[in-house]
C-alpha positions in Angstrom: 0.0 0.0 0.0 2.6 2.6 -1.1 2.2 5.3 -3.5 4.3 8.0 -5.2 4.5 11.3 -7.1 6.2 12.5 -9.7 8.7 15.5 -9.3 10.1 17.4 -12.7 12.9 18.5 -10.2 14.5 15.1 -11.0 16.0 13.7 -14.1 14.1 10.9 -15.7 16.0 7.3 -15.5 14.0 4.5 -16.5 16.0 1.5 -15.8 16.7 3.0 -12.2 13.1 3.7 -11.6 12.3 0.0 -12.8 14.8 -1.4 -10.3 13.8 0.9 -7.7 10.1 -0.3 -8.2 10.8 -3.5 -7.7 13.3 -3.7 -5.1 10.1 -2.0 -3.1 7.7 -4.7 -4.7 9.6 -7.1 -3.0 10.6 -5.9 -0.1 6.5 -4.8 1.4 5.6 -8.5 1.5 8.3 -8.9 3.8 6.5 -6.6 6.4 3.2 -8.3 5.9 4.8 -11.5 6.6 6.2 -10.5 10.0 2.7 -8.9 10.6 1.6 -12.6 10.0 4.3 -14.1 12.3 3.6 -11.6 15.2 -0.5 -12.0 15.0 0.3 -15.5 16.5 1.0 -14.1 19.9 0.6 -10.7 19.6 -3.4 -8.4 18.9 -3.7 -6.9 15.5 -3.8 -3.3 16.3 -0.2 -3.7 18.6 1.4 -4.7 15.7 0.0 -1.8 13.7 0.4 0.3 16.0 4.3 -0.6 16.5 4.4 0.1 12.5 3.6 3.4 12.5 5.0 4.4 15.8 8.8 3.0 14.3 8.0 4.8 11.4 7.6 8.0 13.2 10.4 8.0 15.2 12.9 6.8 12.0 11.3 10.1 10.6 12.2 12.3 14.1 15.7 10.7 14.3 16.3 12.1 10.3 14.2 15.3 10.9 16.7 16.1 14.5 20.0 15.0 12.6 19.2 17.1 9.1 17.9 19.9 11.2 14.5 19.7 9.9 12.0 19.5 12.6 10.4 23.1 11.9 9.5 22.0 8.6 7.7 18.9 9.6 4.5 20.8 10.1 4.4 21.2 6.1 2.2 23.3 3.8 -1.4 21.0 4.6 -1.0 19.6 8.2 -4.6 19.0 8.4 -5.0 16.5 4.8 -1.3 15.2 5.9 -2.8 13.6 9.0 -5.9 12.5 7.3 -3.5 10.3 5.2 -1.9 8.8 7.9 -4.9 8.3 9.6 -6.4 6.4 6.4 -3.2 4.2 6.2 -3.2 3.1 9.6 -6.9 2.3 9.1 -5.8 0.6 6.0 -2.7 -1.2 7.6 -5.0 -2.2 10.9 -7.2 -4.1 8.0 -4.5 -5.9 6.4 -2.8 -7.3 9.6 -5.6 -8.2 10.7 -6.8 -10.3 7.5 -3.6 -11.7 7.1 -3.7 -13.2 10.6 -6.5 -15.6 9.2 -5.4 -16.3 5.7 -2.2 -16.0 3.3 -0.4 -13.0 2.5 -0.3 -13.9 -0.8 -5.0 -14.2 -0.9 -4.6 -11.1 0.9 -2.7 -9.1 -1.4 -4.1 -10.6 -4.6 -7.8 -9.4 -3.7 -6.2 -6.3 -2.1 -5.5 -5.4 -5.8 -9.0 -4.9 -6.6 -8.2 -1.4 -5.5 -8.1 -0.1 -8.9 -11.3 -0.9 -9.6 -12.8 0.7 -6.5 -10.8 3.9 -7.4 -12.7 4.2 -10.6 -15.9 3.6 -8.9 -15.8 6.0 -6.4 -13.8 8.5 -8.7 -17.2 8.1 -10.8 -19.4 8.7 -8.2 -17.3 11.8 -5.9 -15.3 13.3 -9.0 -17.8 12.6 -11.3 -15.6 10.7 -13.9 -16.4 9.8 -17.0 -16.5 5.5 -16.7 -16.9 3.8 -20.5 -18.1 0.8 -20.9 -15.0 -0.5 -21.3 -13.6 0.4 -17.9 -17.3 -1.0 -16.3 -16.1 -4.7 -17.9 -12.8 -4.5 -16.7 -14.3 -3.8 -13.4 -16.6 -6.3 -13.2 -14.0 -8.9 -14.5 -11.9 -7.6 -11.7 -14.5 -8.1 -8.6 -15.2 -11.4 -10.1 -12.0 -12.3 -9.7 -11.9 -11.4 -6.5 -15.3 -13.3 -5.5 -13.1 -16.7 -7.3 -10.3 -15.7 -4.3 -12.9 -15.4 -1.8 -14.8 -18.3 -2.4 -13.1 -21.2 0.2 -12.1 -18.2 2.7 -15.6 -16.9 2.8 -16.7 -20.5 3.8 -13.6 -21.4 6.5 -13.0 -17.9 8.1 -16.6 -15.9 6.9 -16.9 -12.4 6.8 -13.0 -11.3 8.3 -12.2 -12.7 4.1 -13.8 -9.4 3.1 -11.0 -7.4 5.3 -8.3 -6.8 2.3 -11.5 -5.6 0.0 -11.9 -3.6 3.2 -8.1 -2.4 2.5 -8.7 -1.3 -0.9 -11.4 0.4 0.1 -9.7 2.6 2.7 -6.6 3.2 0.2 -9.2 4.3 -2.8 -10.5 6.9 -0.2 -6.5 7.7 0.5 -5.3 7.9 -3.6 -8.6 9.8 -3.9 -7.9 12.4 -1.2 -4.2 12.7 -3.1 -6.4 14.0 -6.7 -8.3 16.1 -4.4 -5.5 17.5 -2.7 -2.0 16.3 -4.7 1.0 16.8 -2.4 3.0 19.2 -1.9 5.2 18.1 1.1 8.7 16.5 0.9 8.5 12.8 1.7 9.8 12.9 5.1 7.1 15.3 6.0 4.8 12.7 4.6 6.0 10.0 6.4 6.6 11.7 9.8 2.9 13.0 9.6 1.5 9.6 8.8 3.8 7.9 11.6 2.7 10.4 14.1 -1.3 10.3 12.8 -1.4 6.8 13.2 0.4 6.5 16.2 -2.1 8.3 18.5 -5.1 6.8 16.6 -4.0 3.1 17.1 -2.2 4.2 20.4 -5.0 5.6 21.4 -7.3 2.9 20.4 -4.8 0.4 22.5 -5.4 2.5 25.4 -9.5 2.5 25.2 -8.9 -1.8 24.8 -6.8 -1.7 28.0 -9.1 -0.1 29.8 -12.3 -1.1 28.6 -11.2 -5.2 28.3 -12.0 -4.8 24.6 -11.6 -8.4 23.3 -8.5 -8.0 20.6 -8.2 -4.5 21.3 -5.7 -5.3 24.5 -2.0 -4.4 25.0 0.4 -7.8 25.1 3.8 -6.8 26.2 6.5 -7.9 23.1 9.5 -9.7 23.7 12.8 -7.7 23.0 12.5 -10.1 19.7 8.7 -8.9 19.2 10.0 -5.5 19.3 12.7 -5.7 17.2 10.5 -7.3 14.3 8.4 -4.5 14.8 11.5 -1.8 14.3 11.4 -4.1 11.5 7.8 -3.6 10.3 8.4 0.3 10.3 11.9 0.1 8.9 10.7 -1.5 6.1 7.2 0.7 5.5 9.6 3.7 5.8 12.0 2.9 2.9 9.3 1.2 0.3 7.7 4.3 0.5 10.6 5.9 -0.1 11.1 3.5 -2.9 8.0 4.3 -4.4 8.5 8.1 -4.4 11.5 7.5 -5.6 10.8 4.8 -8.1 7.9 7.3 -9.6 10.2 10.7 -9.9 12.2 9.1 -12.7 9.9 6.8 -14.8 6.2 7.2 -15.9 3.3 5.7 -14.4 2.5 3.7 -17.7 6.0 2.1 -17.1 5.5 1.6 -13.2 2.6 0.8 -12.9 2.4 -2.8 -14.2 5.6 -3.8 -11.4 3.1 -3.5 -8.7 1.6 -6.9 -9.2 5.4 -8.2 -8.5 4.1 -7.8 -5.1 1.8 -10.4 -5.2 4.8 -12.8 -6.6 7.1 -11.8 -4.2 4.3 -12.7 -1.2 3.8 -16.1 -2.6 7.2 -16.7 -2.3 7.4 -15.7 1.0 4.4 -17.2 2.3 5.5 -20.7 1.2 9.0 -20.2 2.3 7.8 -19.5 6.2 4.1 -20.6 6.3 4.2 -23.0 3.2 1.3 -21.1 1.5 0.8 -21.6 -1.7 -2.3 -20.5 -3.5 -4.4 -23.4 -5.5 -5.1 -23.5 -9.4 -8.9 -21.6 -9.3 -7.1 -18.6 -7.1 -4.0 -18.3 -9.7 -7.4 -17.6 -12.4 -9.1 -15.2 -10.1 -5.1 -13.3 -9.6 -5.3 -13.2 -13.1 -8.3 -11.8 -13.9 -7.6 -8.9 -11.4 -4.5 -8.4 -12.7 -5.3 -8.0 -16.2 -8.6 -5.8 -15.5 -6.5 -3.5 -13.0 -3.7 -3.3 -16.3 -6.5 -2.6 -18.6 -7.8 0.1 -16.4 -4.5 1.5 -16.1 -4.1 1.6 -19.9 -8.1 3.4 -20.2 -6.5 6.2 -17.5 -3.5 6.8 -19.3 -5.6 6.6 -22.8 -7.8 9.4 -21.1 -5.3 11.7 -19.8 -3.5 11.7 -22.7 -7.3 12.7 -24.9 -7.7 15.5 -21.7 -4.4 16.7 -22.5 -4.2 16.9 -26.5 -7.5 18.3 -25.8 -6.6 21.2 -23.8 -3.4 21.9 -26.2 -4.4 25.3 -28.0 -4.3 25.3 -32.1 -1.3 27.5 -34.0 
């Protein structure tokens, strides 16, 4: 669940902008595989919460040693924190799902998040959606429903958590259209980090107090809380992949590395879980990967008709 933008301030490098995609591709399954590891003795929202709260104070340590910390606050505070507070909603989703079923399931119908973008870009920005797009959504949710289908039946409605993801990260790339940024990435990251921190710290302290089940505070292990240093090590620098990644090379050549992720989880998953996902989930992955590819390809096709349109004749 990362995400970039472009900057003209830096020259354009394709091959480094391929390899720094998918060094970050391959690295985020990583996270969500010690998310898995911890949710065996440790809640959910602790292990978010230890994301995020690593993450913010990787982003205090750089902001006190570059002399920075004045210019954390940034030029939009308020939309800043609404981010973070969207990814650690986001995050708290994942971890959670993942807890129950494979990284791998998880991520594959995670990726039905293009679909829901165009939806609810149709419906809030009023986008125009062809028929064309509406296909490659429907074959996309399909494929997710072929994903879902034995989880929905062992595990019931928690399955629908990574659609839950999506959903929370549509409302996130959304709010970026709405309001693009215009903050340097460690401002991004330290207001996220920070965001999330007191809303998942905060939701820890209502569980302690209240006995909430799965909301309660388990004290790690030194080992716990190193793989959480981990966690937040790691969400730190594929974001800063990402941003990276996206400054040098186009979105059309980018955007198709993404689905490296799900590779790079089933890898992982069989390696320390032995998950591996069965024949009729490998056809639902690829039907949401080639509808979210083909609605990539529409966006770009539009953009580029928006921009032609608005050049003026000579």
């Amino acid at each position: 669940m990362t995400g970039g933008n472009r900057s003209s301030t830096v020259d354009q490098n394709p091959l480094l902008a391929i390899l720094l995609m998918t060094v970050a591709m391959l690295i985020v399954p990583v996270m969500d595989i010690i998310a898995k590891y911890l949710s065996a003795s440790l809640p959910a929202l602790e292990i978010t919460f230890g994301r995020f709260l690593f993450q913010f104070l990787i982003c205090l340590t750089l902001a006190l040693v570059s002399g920075r910390l004045k210019r954390l606050k940034g030029d939009q505070p308020v939309i800043n924190y609404l981010r973070g507070i969207l990814l650690a909603l986001a995050s708290l989703s994942f971890f959670t799902a993942v807890k129950y079923m494979s990284v791998a399931t998880a991520i594959s119908i995670f990726f039905v998040e293009p679909m829901i973008l165009t939806i609810l870009a149709a419906l809030i920005l009023k986008e125009q959606v062809g028929i064309r797009r509406i296909g490659a959504i429907v074959v996309g949710l399909v494929g997710a429903i072929v994903i879902l289908r034995p989880n929905l039946a062992e595990i019931g409605l928690v399955s629908l958590l990574p659609v839950c993801t999506a959903v929370l990260f549509s409302f996130y790339l959304l709010l970026n259209r709405l309001y693009p940024v215009t903050d340097d990435l460690l401002t991004i990251q330290f207001s996220a980090g920070l965001s999330g921190s007191l809303l998942l710290g905060g939701a820890l302290l209502f569980g302690l107090f209240a006995q909430v089940d799965g909301m309660e505070f388990v004290a790690p292990t030194g080992f716990q809380v190193s793989l959480l240093m981990i966690v937040g090590l790691i969400s730190f620098t594929a974001h800063g992949l990402v941003v990276a990644a996206f400054q040098r090379g186009t979105a059309s050549l980018l955007a198709p590395l993404q689905y490296i992720e799900i590779v790079s989880a089933t890898l992982f998953g069989y390696l320390v879980f032995s998950d591996f996902p069965d024949r009729l989930t490998w056809f639902g992955i690829a039907l949401i990967i080639s509808s979210g590819l083909y609605i990539a390809h529409r966006e770009r096709k539009r953009k580029s008709e928006d921009q032609a349109d608005t050049v003026p004749e000579i």
